[in-house]
Structures are given as structure tokens and as C-alpha cells.
C-alpha positions, 0 to 999 in steps of 0.5 A, spaced: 678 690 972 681 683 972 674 679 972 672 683 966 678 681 963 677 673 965 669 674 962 672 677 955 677 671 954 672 666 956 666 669 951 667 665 943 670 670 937 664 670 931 666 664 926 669 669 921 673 672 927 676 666 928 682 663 926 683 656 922 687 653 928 681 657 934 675 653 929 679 647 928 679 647 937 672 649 937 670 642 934 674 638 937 672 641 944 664 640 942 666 633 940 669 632 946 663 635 950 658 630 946 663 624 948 662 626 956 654 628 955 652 622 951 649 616 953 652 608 950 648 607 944 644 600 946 644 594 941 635 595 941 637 601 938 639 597 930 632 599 927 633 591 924 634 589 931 628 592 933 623 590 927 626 583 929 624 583 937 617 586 936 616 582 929 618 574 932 612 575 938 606 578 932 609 571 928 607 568 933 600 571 935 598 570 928 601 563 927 596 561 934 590 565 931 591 561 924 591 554 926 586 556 931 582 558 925 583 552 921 582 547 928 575 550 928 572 551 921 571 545 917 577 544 911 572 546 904 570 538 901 567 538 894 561 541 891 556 536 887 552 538 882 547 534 877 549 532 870 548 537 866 542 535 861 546 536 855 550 531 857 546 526 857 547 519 861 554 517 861 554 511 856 560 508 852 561 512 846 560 510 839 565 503 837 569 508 831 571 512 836 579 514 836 578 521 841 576 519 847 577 526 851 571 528 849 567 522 852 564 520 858 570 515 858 577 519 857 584 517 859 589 520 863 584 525 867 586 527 875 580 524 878 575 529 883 572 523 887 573 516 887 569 513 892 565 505 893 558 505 895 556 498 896 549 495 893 545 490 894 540 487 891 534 482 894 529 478 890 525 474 895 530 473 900 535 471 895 541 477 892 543 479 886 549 477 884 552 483 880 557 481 873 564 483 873 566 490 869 559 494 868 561 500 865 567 498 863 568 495 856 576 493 851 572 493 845 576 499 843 583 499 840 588 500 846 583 502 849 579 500 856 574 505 857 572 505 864 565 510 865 566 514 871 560 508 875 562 501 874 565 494 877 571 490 878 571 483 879 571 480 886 576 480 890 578 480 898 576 487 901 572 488 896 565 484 896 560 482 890 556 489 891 561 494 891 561 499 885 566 504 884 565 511 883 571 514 879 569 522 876 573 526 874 567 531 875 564 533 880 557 530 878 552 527 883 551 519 881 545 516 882 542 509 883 538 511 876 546 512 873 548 505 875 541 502 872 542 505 866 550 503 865 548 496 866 543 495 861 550 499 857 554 494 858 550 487 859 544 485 855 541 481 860 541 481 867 542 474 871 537 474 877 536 467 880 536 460 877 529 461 876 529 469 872 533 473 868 531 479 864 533 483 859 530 490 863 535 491 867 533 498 870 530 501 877 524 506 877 518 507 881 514 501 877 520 496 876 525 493 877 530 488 874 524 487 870 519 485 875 513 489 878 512 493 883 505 495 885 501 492 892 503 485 892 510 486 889 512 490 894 520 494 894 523 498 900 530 501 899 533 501 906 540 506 906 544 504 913 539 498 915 533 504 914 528 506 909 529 512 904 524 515 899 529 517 895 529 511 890 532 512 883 535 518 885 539 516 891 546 520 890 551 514 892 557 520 892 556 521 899 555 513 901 562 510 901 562 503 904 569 503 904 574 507 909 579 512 905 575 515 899 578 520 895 578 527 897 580 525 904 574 530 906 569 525 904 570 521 909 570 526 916 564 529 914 560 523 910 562 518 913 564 510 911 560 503 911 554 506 909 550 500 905 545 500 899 538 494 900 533 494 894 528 489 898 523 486 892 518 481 895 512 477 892 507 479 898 503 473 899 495 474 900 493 469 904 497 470 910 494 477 909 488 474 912 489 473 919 487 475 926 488 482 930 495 481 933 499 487 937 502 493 934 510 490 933 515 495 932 521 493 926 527 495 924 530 494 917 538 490 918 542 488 912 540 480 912 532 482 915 528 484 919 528 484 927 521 485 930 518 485 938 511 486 940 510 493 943 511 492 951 512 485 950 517 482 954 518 477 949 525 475 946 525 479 939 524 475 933 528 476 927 525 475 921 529 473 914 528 477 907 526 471 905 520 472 910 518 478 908 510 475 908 510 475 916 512 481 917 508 485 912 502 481 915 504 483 923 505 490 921 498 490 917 495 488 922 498 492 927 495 497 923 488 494 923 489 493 931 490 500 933 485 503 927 479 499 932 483 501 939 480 509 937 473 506 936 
């Protein structure tokens, strides 16, 4: 009876059978059961905290993968195009002009490229000394208009020869460019103390003037080598001197390139000689270096004004080979 009496006190009333001082007790009592039961609430817990220690190792993931990318792929660099044709050769603009933004010269323009190829120009052995301010022209009120290929004066760290290209477009300039800027600019061409020309351009058939055929022959050596580009040589790409303009023209074209047109008169006596060995050249900036094939001879240096002997040994070498397969 006593243990039926212990199991009727301890069983819970129904909420509406409780008083308001039993409900009060009731809370309190399953407040304090929570307390007892419940674990201390970690400081991981915070969802900020958490967010902050798994967000702080992904950042970093990310940071290492970003700069491995941009590591191992090549920074974009300019994208040349050819002049459009509507465009024309760039020349100066007509002398009333007042606006020149529409012009092959405007002023105050961020420049897309600026780099200093180095020309040079042989004519029998001796250069060509370029004039001072090809494409660049003061014959306008408060204006010097300075066309996007042209020439300063000479100073240190800037030899006769330098031309600079400063483009606020993205265009290919070519050796036909500056030709044709020149003869906008100058109305003669001084050569040497014995010639001077009034044609100052560069084609296939000309140079300067002068003709180019079997026994006037012309060679364009680009970095001491022959190039069969002629006139179209892009000169964008060959910058002479070291931080061209963008930076990344330099780590994918590199600097120092050099530009020779070599004209010579080709002498035909010295044609007429014996058979000689085969002779291998190369094409250096002041001349030419030759040896025999197999010879164990010094090798002979050849200056650009000995054009003759060397045409004549290689013409020979020719020959000699030509009569070796008979």
C-alpha cells in the first residue's frame, strides 16, 4: 500500500491540473536537469569561427593554384594587326590642319607600343647615315607632329640607325613604312660624297635609287642572318634596345636584334676565276666570316666592302660541287 502511495506522488499532474506554483517548479526542475546533462558549448561552435578556420586553409589553396597558374602561362602581350587599307600609309596631314586627333600624328594619345628597332643601310662597304627627325615635322602652328615611325637626333646610347617606333595602334610597321615616311619627310637622301637620291624607298627592284638585279645585288640580313622578308620585314618585334614598351615585348621577342641592307656592285671579272673548295659564310654586322669546308685554315674575315670575293668563292663553290656530281 505504501509503495502505491510512493508511485502516485512521484507521477507528474497534466498541465491544466497544475498549479501555477507546481508549473513554475516543474520549469525550474527541467532547467536544471538541462544544466546537468549538457556538455560546455566549444568556441568552434560560433558559425563565424567555423567559417573563419575552414575559409583561412581554402584561401590559401587558392592563392597557391593562382600563382602557379600565372607562373606557368605566358602574361597576354599585344596582338599586331596590319594597317587597315583605308588608312593609308601614315604620312604627315595636310599643313592647314588645326585638328589633328583624326591624324596619323595626334597629340596626347597613351601609347600601345614603343619600341627601337636598329637599321642599317650598306652601299658598297660604306653606311648610310640616316638624317635627324624622319617623320617628325614643326611646320605646324604649336604643333610638332611626330608620325607613329621616325628619328631623333643622335645621342649616347642611341646610335645613327636607331628608329623608333611610338603607335598609339596596334599596327605592324614594316620597312616599306619607314621608306615611305622618309621620302614624306625629306626630299632627298644623302648617300655617300659620290650619290644622293631623290628616290628614297625600298622594293624588290630599288633601293635608294639604286638597282637591284644580278649584278647590283641586295641582302637583308635580320640578327647577322638572311631574311627573305624584304619590305615587309615587321620591325615591331625587333627592338634593339632592352625595356621596350609593353614589358612583355622584351620576354617573348627579345632585344638586340639588328636590321643590315647590304647593296653591292658585283664585279664581273672577279667572276672569272678557278674552281675553288665549297666555303661556308655567315653574315655578321660589319662583314662576312668564310672558311673552307674541312679546312683546317684560320677563317678569313670579309669586309662588306669585299662583297666581290666572297660572291665570287661562293659562286664557285657551286660550280666545284655541280662538276663533283658528274
Amino acid at each position: 500500500m505504501a509503495k502505491r502511495r510512493f508511485r502516485a506522488e512521484d507521477e507528474e499532474k497534466r498541465p491544466e491540473d497544475q498549479t501555477p506554483e507546481e508549473r513554475r517548479a516543474l520549469r525550474k526542475k527541467l532547467r536544471e536537469r538541462e544544466a546537468r546533462g549538457k556538455k560546455p558549448r566549444s568556441s568552434f561552435s560560433s558559425p563565424w569561427r567555423r567559417a573563419a578556420v575552414l575559409g583561412i586553409p581554402a584561401a590559401i589553396v587558392v592563392a597557391v593554384v593562382v600563382l602557379f597558374l600565372t607562373q606557368s602561362i605566358p602574361a597576354p602581350c599585344l596582338v599586331f594587326q596590319p594597317i587597315p587599307s583605308q588608312s593609308g600609309t601614315p604620312a604627315f596631314p595636310a599643313s592647314n590642319t588645326t585638328d589633328f586627333s583624326q591624324t596619323w600624328c595626334p597629340s596626347g594619345v597613351n601609347l600601345v607600343i614603343h619600341v627601337h628597332p636598329y637599321i642599317q643601310i650598306s652601299i658598297n662597304g660604306q653606311l648610310v647615315t640616316f638624317p635627324p627627325s624622319i617623320g617628325r615635322s614643326t611646320n605646324f602652328t604649336n604643333y610638332e607632329c611626330d608620325l607613329p615611325v621616325h628619328t631623333h637626333p643622335d645621342s649616347p646610347g642611341y646610335p645613327n640607325g636607331i628608329v623608333h617606333v611610338e603607335s598609339a595602334w596596334p599596327y605592324e610597321y614594316n620597312l616599306s613604312t619607314f621608306f615611305a615616311i622618309w621620302q614624306d619627310t625629306y626630299v632627298s637622301a644623302y648617300i655617300n660624297s659620290s650619290y644622293s637620291t631623290r628616290t628614297i624607298q625600298y622594293t624588290s627592284n630599288d633601293l635608294l635609287g639604286l638597282p637591284v638585279d644580278a649584278t647590283h645585288p641586295l641582302t637583308l640580313f635580320v640578327d647577322n642572318q638572311p631574311s627573305n622578308a624584304g619590305p615587309s620585314l615587321v620591325l615591331n618585334t625587333l627592338d634593339y634596345l632592352p625595356s621596350p614598351y609593353p614589358s612583355c615585348m622584351e620576354s617573348r621577342y627579345g632585344t638586340g636584334h639588328t636590321i643590315l641592307l647590304s647593296w653591292h656592285v658585283a664585279s664581273p671579272p672577279a667572276i672569272a676565276g678557278g674552281l675553288t673548295a665549297p666555303v661556308l659564310s655567315t653574315a655578321a654586322a660589319d662583314g662576312y666570316v668564310a672558311t673552307a669546308y674541312g679546312s683546317p685554315g684560320a677563317k678569313i674575315t670579309y669586309q662588306v666592302g669585299q662583297l666581290d670575293t666572297l660572291a665570287h668563292e661562293t659562286q664557285m663553290s657551286l660550280l666545284w660541287l655541280a662538276l663533283r656530281v658528274f
